[in-house]
C-alpha positions as CSV (number, residue, x, y, z in Angstrom):
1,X,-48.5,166.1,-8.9
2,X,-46.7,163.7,-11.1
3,X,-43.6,162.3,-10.2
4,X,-40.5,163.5,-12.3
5,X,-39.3,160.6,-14.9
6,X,-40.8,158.0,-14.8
7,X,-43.9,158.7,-16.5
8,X,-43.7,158.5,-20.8
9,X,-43.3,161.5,-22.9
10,X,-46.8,162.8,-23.7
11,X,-47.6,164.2,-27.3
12,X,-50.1,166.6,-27.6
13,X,-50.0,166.1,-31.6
14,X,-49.2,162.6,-32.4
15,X,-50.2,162.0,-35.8
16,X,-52.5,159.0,-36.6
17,X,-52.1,157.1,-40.0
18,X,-54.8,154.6,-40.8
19,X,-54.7,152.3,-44.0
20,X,-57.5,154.2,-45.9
21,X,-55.3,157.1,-46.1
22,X,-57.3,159.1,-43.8
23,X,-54.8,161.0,-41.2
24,X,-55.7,163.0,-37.8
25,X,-53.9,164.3,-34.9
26,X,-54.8,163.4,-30.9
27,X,-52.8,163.0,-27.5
28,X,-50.9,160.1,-27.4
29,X,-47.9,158.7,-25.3
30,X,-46.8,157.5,-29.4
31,X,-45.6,160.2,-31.9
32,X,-47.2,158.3,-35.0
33,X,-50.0,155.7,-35.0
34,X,-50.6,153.6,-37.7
35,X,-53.9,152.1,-37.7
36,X,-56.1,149.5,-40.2
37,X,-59.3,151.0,-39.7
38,X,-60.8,154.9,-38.1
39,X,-63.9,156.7,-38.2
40,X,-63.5,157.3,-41.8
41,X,-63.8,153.8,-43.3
42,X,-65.2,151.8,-40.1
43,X,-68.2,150.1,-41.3
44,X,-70.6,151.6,-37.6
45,X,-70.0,154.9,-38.6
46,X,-70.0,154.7,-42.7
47,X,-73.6,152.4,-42.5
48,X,-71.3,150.0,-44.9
49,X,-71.8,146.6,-44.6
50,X,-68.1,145.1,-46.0
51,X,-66.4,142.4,-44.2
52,X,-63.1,143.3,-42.8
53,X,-61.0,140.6,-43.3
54,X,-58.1,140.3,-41.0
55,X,-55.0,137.6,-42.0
56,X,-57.7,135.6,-44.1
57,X,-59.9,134.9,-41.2
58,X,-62.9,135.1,-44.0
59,X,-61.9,133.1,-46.8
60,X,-60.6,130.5,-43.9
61,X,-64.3,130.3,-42.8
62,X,-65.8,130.4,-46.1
63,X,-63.9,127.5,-47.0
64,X,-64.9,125.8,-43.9
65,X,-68.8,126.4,-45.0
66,X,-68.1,125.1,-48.2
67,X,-66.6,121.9,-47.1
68,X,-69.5,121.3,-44.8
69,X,-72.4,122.1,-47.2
70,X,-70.6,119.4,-49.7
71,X,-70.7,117.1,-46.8
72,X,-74.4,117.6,-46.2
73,X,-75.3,117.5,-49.0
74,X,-74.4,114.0,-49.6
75,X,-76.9,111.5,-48.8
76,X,-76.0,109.4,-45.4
77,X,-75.8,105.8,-45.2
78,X,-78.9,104.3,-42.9
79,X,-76.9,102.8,-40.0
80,X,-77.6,98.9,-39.2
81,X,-80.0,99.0,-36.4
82,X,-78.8,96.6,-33.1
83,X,-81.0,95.0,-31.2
84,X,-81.4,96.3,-27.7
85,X,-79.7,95.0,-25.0
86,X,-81.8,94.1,-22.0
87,X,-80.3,92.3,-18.9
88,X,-82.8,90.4,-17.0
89,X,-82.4,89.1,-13.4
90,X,-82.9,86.0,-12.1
91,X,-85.4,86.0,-9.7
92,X,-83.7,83.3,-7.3
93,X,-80.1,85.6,-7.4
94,X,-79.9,89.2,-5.2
């Protein structure tokens, strides 16, 4: 048995909204959900291959790959090989 109160009110027919436009109902402790992606337009379960870009994440990382291609791509200065250092003991000193 539940205690009286102090649990949330449970909705049997909360209404979910998601951006595509697609709306169902479910159980939910919320009367209206509003969500960015469902079943309807999620790329596992339409075989779609799209890139869901959240707050710019993606044209942040392309960017990124841009910058680092140009940076490859330019040829690298040869560095100025040192000579190795090699310390020698003396054979009279311990």
């Amino acid at each position: 048995m539940a205690k009286e109160g102090i649990h949330p009110t449970y909705y049997a027919e909360a209404r979910v909204i998601c951006a595509c436009g697609n709306t169902f109902t479910t159980g939910s402790t919320m009367s209206e959900i509003k969500t960015d992606i469902c079943y309807n337009c999620h790329p596992f379960y339409t075989g779609e291959q799209r890139i869901v870009d959240t707050a710019g994440q993606v044209d942040r990382f392309m960017k990124r790959l841009q910058v680092g291609s140009s940076i490859r791509s330019t040829p690298r200065q040869e560095k100025k090989s040192r000579k190795p250092i090699i310390e020698t003991a003396d054979e009279g000193e311990e």
